[in-house]
N, C-alpha and C positions, 0 to 999 in steps of 0.2 A: 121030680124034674123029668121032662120026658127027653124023646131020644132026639129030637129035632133041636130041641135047645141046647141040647149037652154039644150035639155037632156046631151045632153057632159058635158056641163058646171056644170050642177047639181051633175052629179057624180062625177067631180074633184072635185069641193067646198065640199059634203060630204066627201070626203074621205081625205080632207086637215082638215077637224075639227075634224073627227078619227084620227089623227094623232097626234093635238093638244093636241086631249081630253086623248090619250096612254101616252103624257110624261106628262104632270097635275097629272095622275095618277101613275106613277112613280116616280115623285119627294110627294105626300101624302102618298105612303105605303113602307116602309122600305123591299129592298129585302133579305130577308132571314137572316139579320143584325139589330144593332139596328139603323145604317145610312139608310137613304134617297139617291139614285144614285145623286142626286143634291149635296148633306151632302160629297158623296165619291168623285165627281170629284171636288169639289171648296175644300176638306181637302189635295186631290193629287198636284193640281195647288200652292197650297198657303204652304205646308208644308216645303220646304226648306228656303220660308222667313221665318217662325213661327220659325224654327230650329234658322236661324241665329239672329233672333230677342231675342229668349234667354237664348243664347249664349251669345249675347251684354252683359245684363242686368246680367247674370250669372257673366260676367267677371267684371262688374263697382264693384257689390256687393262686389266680393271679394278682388275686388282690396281698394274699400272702408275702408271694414274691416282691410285688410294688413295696411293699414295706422293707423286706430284709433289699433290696436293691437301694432304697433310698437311705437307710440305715448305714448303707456299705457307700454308700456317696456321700453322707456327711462324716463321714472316719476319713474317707480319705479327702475331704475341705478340710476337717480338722488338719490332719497331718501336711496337707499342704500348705496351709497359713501357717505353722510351724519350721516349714521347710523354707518359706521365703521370709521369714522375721531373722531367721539365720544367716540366710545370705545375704539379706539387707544388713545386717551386724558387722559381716563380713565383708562387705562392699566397703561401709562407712570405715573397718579398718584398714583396709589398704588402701582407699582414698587417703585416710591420713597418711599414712605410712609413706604413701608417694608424695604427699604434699612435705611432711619433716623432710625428705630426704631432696627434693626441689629446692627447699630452703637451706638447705644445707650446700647444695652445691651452689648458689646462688652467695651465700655468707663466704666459703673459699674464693670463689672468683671478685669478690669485693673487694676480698683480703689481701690478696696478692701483691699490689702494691705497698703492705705495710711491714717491713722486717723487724716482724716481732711473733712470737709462738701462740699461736689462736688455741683456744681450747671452747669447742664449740657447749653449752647448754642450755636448757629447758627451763624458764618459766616455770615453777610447780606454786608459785601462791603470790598474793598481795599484803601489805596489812591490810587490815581490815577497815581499821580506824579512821585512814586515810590513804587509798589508794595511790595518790602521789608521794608516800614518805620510802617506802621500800618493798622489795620484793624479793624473794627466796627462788634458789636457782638449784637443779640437782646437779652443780659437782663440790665439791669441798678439799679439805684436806690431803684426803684419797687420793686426787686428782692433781696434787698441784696448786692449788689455792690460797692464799695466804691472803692478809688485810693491804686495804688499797690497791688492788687492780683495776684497771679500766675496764668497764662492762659498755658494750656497743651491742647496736641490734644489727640484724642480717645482711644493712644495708651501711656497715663501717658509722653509722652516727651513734654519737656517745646519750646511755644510759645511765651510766651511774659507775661507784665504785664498790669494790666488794668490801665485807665490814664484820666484824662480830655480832651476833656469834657463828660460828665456821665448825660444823662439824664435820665426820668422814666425807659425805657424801653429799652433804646440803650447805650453802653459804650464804648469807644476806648482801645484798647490795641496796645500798644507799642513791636512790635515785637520783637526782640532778633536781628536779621537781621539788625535793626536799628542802623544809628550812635549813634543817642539819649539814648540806653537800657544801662544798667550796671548791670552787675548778675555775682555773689560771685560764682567762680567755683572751683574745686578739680579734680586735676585728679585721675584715680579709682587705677592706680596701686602704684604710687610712693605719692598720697596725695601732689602734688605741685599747691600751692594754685595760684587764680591771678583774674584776672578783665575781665569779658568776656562781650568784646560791637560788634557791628556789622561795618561790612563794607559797608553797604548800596548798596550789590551787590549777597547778598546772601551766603554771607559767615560772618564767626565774628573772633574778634583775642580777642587772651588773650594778656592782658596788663599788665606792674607790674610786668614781671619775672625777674629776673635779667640773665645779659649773663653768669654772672661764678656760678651760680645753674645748678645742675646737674640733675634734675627733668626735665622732658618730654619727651614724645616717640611717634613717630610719631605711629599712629592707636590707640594708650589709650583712651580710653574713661573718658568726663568729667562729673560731675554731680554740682548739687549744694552744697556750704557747705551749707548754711543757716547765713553764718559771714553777711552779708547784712540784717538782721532781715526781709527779704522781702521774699525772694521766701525761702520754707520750705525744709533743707536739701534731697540730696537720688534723687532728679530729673534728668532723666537723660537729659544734652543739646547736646550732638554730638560727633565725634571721631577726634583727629589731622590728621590733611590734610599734613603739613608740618612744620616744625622749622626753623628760619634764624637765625645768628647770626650778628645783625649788627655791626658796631663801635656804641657804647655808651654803657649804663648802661643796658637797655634791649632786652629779644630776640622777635624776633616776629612770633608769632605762632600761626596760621588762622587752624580756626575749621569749619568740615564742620556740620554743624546743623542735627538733627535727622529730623525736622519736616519736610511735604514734604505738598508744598501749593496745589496741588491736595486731598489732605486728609484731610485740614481743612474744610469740611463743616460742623464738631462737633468738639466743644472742652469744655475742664470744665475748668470752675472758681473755685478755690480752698479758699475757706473764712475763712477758717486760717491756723495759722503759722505751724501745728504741722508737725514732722518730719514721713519719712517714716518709715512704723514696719521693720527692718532688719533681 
């Protein structure tokens, strides 16, 4: 090799390790930034992965969140439709509560006029068999109750009378409604006496009139006399529906009852005989 080409050579390879030694030093001193030109072109090259990278992470997170937020929103619909099935429960019991105790004070103010010892209760069943033959009452024995008292509903009109079987706490009464009842009645205008039992369909007749008595008008209103030493005169039981006259000795004359089986869920037991104040 001669000596001219060895010099060529010497100044290429210098001037190739100045070259090296310019960008070393370039990437060690930050130009007029606080990046490094290495720091600027590897954040240029690499920055729209970095964008969409989180972006990704951006979206799982929220989507994440959307879930446990929505998770945490139907926990508490659940717990709130639990919260108002309660209060509605709650509602519907002191509705009633207000409502027995409206009726109750409504039954003493009816009562008032009658001097006799009220003992107020509850409806708790029907028969089954026939709705008009009897109904079970919660007071009994416990209370006071013995066979044949007058049972009235809230509004002093006669129900029935109380009847075996009679335990502590529960009694039956014999409707009015019933074949089985028998109640001493008067009519209010003309005072024509007779036997009021039921027809086992919701209506009652009077029994014992004779066809050539001149007494009864159809719409008169009946009451008790008290001739039965059982129910205490002045009660009122219902108004004539109609009059027949058959062939034989008497007329037949179907009354339609005051009481009304929707309104019996109060009624008083009356524990003695006495008459109403007039």
């Amino acid at each position: 090799m001669s000596l001219s080409r060895l010099a060529k050579n010497k100044y290429l390879i210098g001037a190739l390790l100045l070259v090296f030694n310019l960008i070393l030093i370039s990437v060690q001193i930050p130009l007029g930034s606080k990046q490094t030109l290495l720091e600027k072109l590897f954040f240029t090259a690499f920055s729209p992965v970095q964008k969409a990278a989180v972006s990704a992470f951006n979206y799982v997170t929220q989507g994440w969140h959307n879930i446990r937020s929505l998770k945490e929103a139907q926990r508490e619909n659940q717990e709130l439709k639990k919260q108002i099935f309660f209060l509605n429960q709650e509602k519907e019991l002191l509705l009633e509560k207000l409502r027995l105790s409206l009726d109750q004070l409504e039954l003493e103010k009816n009562f008032q006029s009658l001097d006799a010892s009220i003992l107020p209760a509850r409806i708790i069943g029907l028969d089954t068999a026939n709705y008009f033959r009897s109904a079970v009452i919660d007071r009994g024995s416990d209370d006071g109750v013995t066979k044949n008292l007058a049972v009235c509903d809230r509004f002093g009109r006669l129900v029935g009378k109380t009847a075996e079987p009679i335990s502590g706490h529960t009694a039956k009464v014999i409707l009015i409604t019933s074949e089985e009842s028998g109640v001493a009645v008067i009519s209010a205008s003309d005072r024509l006496p007779g036997i009021l039992s039921g027809d086992g369909q919701g209506k009652c007749l009077v029994k014992y009139v004779m066809t050539s008595s001149p007494g009864g008008v159809v719409g008169d209103e009946l009451l008790t006399s008290g001739y039965d030493q059982i129910f205490p005169p002045g009660l009122k039981v219902g108004r004539i529906a109609w009059i027949t006259s058959q062939a034989g000795l008497f007329k037949k004359i179907v009354v339609k009852p005051y009481f009304n089986f929707q309104e019996l869920g109060l009624v008083a037991v009356l524990r003695t005989g006495q008459a109403l104040k007039r």
